[in-house]
N, CA, C and O of each residue as an XYZ file, in Angstrom:
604
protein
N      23.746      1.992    -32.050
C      23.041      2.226    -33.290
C      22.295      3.548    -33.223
O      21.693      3.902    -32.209
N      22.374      4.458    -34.635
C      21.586      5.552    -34.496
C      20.574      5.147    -35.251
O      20.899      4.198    -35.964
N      19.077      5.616    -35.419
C      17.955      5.242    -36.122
C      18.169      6.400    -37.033
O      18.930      7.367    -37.004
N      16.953      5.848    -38.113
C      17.112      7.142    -38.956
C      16.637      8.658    -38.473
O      16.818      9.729    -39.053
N      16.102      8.440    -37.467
C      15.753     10.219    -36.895
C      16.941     11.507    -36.489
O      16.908     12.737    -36.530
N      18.320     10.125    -35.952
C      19.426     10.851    -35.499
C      18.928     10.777    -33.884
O      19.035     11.753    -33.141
N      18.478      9.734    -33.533
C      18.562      8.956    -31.942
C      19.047      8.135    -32.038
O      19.000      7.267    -32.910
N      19.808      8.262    -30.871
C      20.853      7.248    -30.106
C      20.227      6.101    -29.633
O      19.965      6.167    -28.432
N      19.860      4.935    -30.260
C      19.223      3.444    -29.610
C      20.226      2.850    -28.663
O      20.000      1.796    -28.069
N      21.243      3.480    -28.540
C      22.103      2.285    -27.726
C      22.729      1.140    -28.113
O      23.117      1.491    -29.228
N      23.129     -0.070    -27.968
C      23.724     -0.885    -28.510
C      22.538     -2.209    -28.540
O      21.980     -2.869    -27.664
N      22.498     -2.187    -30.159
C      21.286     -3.337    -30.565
C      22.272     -4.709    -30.987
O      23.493     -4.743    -31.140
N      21.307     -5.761    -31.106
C      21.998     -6.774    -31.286
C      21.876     -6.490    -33.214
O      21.158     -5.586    -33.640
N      22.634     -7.349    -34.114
C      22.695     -6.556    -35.405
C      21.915     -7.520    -36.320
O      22.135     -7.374    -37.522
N      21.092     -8.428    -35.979
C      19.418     -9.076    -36.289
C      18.633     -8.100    -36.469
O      18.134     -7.608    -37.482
N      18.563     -7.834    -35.243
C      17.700     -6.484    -34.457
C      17.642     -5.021    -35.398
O      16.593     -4.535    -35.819
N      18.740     -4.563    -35.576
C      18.741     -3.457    -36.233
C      18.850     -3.919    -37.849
O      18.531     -2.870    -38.408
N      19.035     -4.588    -38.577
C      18.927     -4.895    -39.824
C      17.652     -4.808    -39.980
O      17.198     -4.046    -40.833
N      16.834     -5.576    -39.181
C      15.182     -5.159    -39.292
C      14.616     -4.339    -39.340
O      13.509     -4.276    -39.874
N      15.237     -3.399    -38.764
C      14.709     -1.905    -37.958
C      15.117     -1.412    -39.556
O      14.213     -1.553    -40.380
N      15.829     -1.102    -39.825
C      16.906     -1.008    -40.936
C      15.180     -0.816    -42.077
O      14.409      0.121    -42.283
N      15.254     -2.369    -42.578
C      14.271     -3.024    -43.554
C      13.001     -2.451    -42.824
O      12.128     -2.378    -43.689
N      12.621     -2.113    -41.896
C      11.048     -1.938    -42.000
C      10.741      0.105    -42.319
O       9.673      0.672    -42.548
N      12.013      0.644    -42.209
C      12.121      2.085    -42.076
C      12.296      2.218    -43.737
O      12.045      3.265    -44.334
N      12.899      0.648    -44.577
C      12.799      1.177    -45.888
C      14.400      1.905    -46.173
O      14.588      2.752    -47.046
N      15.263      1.484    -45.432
C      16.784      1.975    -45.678
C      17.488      1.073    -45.162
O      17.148      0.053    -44.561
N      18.943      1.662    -45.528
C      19.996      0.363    -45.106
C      20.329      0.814    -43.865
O      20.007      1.950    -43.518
N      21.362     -0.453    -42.638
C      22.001     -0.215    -42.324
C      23.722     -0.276    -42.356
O      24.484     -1.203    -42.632
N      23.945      0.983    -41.992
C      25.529      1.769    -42.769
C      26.171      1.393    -41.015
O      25.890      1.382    -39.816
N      27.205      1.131    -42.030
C      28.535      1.263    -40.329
C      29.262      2.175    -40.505
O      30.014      2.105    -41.476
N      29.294      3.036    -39.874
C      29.775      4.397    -39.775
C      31.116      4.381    -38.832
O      31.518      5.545    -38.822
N      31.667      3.858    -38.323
C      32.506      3.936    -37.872
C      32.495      2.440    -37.263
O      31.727      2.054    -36.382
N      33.494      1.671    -37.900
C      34.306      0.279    -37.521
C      34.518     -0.146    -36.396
O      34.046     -1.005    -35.653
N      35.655      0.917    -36.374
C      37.377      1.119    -35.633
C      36.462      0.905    -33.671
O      37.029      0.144    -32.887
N      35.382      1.516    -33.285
C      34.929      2.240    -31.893
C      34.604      0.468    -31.781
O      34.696     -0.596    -32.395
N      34.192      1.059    -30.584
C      34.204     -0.203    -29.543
C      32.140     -0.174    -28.578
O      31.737      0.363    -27.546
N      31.765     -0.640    -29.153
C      31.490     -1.559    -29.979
C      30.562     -0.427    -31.546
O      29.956      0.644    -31.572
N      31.046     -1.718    -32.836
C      30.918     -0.245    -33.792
C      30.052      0.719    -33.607
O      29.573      0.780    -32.474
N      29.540      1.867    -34.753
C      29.075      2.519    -34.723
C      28.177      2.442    -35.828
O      28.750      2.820    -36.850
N      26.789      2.043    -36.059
C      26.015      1.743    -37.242
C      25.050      2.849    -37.130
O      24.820      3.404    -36.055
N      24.130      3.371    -38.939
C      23.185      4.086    -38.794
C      22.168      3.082    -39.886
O      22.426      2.137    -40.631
N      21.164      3.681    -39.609
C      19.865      3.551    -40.479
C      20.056      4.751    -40.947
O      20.100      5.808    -40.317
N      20.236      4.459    -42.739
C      19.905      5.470    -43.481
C      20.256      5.270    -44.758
O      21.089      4.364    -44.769
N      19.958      5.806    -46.238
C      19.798      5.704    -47.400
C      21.547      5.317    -47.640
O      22.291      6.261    -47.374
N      22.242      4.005    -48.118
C      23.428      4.301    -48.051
C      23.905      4.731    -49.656
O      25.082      4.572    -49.979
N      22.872      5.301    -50.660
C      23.346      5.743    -51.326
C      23.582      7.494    -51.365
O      24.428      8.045    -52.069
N      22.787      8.079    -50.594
C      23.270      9.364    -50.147
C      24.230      9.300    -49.131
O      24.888     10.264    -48.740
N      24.300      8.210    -48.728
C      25.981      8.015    -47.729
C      27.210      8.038    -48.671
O      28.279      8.545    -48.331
N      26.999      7.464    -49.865
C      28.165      7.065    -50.558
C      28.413      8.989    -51.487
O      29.528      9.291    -51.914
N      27.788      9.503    -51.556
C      27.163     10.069    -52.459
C      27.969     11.364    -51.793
O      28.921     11.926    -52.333
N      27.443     11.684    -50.630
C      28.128     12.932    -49.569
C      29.433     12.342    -48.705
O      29.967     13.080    -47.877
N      29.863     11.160    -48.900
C      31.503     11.225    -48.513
C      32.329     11.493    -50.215
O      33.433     12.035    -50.258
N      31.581     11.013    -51.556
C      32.286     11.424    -52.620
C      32.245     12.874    -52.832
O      33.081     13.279    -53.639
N      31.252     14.016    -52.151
C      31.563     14.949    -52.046
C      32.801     15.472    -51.302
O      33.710     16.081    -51.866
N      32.765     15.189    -49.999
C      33.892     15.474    -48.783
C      35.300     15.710    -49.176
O      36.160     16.559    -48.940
N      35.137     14.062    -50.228
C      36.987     13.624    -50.568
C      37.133     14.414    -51.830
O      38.315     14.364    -52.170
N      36.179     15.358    -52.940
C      36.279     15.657    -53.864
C      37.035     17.321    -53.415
O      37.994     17.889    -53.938
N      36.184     17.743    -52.296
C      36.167     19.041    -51.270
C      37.418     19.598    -51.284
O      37.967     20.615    -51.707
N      37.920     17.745    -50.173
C      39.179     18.119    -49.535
C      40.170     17.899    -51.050
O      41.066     18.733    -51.174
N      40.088     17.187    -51.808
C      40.977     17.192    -53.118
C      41.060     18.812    -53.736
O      42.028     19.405    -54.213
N      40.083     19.127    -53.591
C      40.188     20.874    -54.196
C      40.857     21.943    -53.422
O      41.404     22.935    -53.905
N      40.788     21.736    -52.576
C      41.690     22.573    -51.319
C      42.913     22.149    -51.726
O      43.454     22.837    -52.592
N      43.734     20.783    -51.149
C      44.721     21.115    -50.944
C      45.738     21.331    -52.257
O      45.251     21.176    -53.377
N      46.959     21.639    -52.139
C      47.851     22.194    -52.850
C      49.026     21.296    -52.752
O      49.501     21.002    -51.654
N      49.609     20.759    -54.104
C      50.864     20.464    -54.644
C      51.985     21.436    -54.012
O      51.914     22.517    -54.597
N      52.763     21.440    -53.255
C      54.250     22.112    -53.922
C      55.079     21.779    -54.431
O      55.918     21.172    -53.766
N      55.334     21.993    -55.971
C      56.154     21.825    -56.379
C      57.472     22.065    -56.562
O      57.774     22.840    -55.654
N      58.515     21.822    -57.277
C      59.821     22.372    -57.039
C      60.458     22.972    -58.599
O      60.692     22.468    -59.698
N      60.581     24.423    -57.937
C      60.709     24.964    -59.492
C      62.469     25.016    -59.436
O      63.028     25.351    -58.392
N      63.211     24.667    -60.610
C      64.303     25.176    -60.673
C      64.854     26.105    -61.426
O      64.652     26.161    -62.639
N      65.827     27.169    -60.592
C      66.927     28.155    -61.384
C      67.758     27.704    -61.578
O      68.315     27.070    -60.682
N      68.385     27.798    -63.059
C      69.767     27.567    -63.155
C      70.801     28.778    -63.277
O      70.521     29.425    -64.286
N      71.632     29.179    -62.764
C      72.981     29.819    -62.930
C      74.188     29.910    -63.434
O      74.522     29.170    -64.360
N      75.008     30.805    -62.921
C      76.493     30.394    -63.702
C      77.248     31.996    -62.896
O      76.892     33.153    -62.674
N      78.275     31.258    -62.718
C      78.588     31.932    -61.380
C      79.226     33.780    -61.855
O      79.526     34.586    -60.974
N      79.293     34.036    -63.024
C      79.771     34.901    -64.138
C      78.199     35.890    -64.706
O      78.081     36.551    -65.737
N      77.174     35.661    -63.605
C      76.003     36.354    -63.978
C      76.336     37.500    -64.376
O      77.457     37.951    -64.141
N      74.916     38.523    -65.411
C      75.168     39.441    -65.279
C      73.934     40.602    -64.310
O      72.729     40.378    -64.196
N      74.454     41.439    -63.905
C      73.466     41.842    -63.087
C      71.716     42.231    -63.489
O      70.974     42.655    -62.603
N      71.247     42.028    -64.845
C      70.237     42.250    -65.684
C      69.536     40.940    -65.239
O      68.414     40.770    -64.763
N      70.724     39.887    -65.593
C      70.053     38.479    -66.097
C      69.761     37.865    -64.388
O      69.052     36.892    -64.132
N      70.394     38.588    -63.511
C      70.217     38.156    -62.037
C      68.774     38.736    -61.459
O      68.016     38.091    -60.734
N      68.594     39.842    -61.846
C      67.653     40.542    -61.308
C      66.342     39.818    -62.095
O      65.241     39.866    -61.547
N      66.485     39.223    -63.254
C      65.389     38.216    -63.950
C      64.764     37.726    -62.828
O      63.739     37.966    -62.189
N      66.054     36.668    -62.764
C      66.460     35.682    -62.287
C      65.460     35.521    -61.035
O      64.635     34.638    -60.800
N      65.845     36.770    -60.255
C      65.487     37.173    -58.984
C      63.760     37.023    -58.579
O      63.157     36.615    -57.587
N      63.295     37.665    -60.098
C      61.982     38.099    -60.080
C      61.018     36.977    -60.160
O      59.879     36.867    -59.706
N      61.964     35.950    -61.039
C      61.179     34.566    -61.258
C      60.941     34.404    -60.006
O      59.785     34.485    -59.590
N      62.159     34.105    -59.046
C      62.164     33.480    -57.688
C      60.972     33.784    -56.526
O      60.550     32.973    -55.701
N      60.579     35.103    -56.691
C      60.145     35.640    -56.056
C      58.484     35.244    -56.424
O      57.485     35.156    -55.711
N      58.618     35.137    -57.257
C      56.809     34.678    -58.486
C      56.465     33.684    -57.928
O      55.267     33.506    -57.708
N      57.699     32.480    -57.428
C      57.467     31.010    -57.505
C      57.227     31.025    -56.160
O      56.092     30.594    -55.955
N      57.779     31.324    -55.171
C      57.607     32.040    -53.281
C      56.041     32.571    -53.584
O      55.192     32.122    -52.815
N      55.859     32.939    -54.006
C      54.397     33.539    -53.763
C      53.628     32.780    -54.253
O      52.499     33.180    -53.969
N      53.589     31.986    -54.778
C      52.796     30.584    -55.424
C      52.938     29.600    -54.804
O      52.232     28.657    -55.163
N      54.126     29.313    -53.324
C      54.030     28.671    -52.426
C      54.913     27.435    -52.990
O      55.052     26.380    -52.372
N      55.442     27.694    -54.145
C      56.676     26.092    -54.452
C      58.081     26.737    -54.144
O      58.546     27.875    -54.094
N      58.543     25.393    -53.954
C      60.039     25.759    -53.549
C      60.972     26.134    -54.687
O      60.664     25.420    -55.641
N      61.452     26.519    -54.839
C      63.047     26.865    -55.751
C      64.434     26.280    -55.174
O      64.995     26.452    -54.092
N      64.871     25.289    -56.660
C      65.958     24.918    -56.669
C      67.367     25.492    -56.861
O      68.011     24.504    -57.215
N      67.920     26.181    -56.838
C      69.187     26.886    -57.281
C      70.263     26.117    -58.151
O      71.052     25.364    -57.579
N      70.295     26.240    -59.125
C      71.263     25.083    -59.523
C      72.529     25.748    -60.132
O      72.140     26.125    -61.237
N      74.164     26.181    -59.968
C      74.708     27.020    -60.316
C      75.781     26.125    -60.532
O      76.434     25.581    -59.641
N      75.946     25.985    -61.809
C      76.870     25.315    -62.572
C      78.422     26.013    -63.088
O      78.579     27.227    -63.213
N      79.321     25.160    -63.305
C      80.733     25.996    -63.345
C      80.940     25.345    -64.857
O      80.069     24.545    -65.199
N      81.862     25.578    -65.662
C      82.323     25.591    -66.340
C      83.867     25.418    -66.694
O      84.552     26.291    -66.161
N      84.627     24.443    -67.513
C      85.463     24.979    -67.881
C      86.686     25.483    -66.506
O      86.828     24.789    -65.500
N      87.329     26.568    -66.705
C      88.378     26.588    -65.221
C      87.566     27.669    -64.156
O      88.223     28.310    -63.336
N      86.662     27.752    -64.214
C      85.527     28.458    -63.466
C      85.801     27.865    -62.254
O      86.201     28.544    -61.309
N      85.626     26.645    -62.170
C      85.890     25.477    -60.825
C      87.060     25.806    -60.464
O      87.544     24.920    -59.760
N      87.932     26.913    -60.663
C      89.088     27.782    -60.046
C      89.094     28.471    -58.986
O      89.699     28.416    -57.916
N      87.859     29.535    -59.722
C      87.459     30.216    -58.887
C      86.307     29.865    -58.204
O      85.480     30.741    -58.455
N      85.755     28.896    -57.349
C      84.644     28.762    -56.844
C      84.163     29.894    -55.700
O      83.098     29.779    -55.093
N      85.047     30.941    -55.504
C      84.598     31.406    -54.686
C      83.452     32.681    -55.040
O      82.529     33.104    -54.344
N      83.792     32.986    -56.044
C      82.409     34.074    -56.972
C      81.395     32.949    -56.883
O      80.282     33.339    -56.531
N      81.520     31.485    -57.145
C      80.013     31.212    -56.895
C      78.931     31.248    -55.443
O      77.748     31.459    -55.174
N      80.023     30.948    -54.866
C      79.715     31.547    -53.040
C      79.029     32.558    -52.786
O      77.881     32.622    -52.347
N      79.975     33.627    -53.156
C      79.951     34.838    -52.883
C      78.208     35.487    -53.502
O      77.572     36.458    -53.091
N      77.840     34.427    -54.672
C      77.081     34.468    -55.636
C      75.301     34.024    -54.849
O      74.285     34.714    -54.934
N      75.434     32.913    -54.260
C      74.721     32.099    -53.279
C      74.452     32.466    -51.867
O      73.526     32.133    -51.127
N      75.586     33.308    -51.648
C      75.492     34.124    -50.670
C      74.150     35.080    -50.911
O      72.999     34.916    -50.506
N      74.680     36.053    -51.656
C      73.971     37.421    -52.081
C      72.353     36.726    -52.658
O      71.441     37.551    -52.610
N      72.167     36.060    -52.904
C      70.730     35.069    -53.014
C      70.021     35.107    -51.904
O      68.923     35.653    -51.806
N      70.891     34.260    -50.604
C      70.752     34.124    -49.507
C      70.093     35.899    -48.960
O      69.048     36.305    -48.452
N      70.731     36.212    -49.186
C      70.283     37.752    -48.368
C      69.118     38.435    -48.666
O      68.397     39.028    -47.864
N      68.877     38.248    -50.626
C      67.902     39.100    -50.595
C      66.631     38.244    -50.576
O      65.600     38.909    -50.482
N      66.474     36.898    -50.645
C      65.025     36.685    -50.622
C      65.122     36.077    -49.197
O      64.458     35.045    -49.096
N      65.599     36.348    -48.378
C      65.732     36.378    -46.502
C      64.927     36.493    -45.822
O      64.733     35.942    -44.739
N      64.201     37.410    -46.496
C      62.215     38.036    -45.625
C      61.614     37.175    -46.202
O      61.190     36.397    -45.348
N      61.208     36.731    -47.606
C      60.587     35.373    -47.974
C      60.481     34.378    -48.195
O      59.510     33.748    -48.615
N      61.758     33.999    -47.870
C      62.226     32.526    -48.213
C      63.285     32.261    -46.768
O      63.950     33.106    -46.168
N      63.118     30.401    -46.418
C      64.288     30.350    -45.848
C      65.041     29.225    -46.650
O      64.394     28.594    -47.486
N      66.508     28.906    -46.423
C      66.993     27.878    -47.139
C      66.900     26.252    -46.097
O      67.247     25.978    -44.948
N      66.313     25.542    -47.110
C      65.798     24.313    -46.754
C      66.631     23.230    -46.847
O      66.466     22.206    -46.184
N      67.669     23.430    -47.768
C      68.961     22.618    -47.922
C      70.075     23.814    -48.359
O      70.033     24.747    -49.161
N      70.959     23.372    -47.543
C      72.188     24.610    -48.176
C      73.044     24.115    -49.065
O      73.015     22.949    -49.458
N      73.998     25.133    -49.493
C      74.635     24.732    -51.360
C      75.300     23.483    -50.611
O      75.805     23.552    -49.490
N      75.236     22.527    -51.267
C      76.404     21.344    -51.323
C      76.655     21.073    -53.017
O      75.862     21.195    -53.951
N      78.241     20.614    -52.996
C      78.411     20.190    -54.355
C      77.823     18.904    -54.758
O      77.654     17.931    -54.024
N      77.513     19.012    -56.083
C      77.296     18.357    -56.965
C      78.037     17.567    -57.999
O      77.304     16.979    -58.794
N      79.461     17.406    -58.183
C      80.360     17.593    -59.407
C      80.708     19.017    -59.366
O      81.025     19.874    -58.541
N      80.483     18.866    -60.785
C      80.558     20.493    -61.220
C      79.455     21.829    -60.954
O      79.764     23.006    -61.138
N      78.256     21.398    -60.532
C      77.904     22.144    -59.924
C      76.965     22.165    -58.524
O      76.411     21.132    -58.149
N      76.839     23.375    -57.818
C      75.814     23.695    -56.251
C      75.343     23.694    -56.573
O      75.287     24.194    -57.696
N      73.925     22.836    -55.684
C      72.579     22.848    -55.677
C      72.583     23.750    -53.953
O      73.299     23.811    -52.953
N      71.408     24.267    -54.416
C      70.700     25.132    -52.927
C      69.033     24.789    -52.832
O      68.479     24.464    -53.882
N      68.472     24.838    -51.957
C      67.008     24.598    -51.779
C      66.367     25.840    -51.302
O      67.370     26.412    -50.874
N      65.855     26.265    -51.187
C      64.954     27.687    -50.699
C      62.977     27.071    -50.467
O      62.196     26.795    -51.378
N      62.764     27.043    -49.254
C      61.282     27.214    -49.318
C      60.645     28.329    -49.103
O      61.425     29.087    -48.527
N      59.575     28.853    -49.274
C      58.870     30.126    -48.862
C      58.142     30.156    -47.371
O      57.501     29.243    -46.850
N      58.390     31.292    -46.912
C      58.433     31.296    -45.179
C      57.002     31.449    -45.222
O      56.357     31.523    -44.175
């Protein structure tokens, strides 16, 4: 048991410290369960409740979602609409979500699958310094999906 000063009493029987507790005019808080044998304090347990709803509010503001943004394609790009394309990708890498690639065929397109390769490839290369691929193209039907996370 700690008292309310932030001394170590040692291990009280829990009669004992409930009293201690009630005559100091505060509760006693169990601060840790799990230890052997627990871990209790004397102290206000509504500023206990009060500064762990801070902590978890803290750590809720810090951390970060990644989400998963998707591109769609078509294996017949043109080099304008790629370089868009490109720039989005690069926006979404720096915002720390992943990008989906999604490059759909068409029609007798699924002929030539190899421009879409060739297509997924050249993806592959240029966002290489900022991205690595997290799942590689596998088919879908009619069309590759690719995964890309930011390095």
């Amino acid at each position: 048991m700690i008292d309310q000063n932030g001394t170590n009493r040692g291990t009280v029987e829990t009669v004992v410290a409930i009293k201690m507790a009630l005559e100091a005019g505060m509760d006693l808080v169990e601060i840790s369960p799990n230890a052997s044998p627990p871990v209790c304090k004397i102290m206000d347990y509504g500023k206990f409740k009060y500064s762990a709803q801070k902590k978890a509010a803290e750590a809720r503001k810090k951390q970060k979602t990644v989400e998963i943004k998707e591109i769609k394609l078509r294996p017949m790009i043109d080099d304008h609409d790629y370089d868009v394309k490109m720039r989005a990708m690069q926006r979404f890498f720096e915002e720390g979500d992943k990008v989906k690639i999604t490059l759909r065929y068409r029609g007798r397109e699924m002929a030539h699958q190899e421009i879409g390769t060739k297509l997924l490839d050249k993806i592959k290369g240029d966002v290489a310094n900022i991205a690595k691929v997290e799942q590689d193209a596998k088919f879908e039907g009619r069309q590759v999906v690719m995964v890309l996370a930011p390095r």
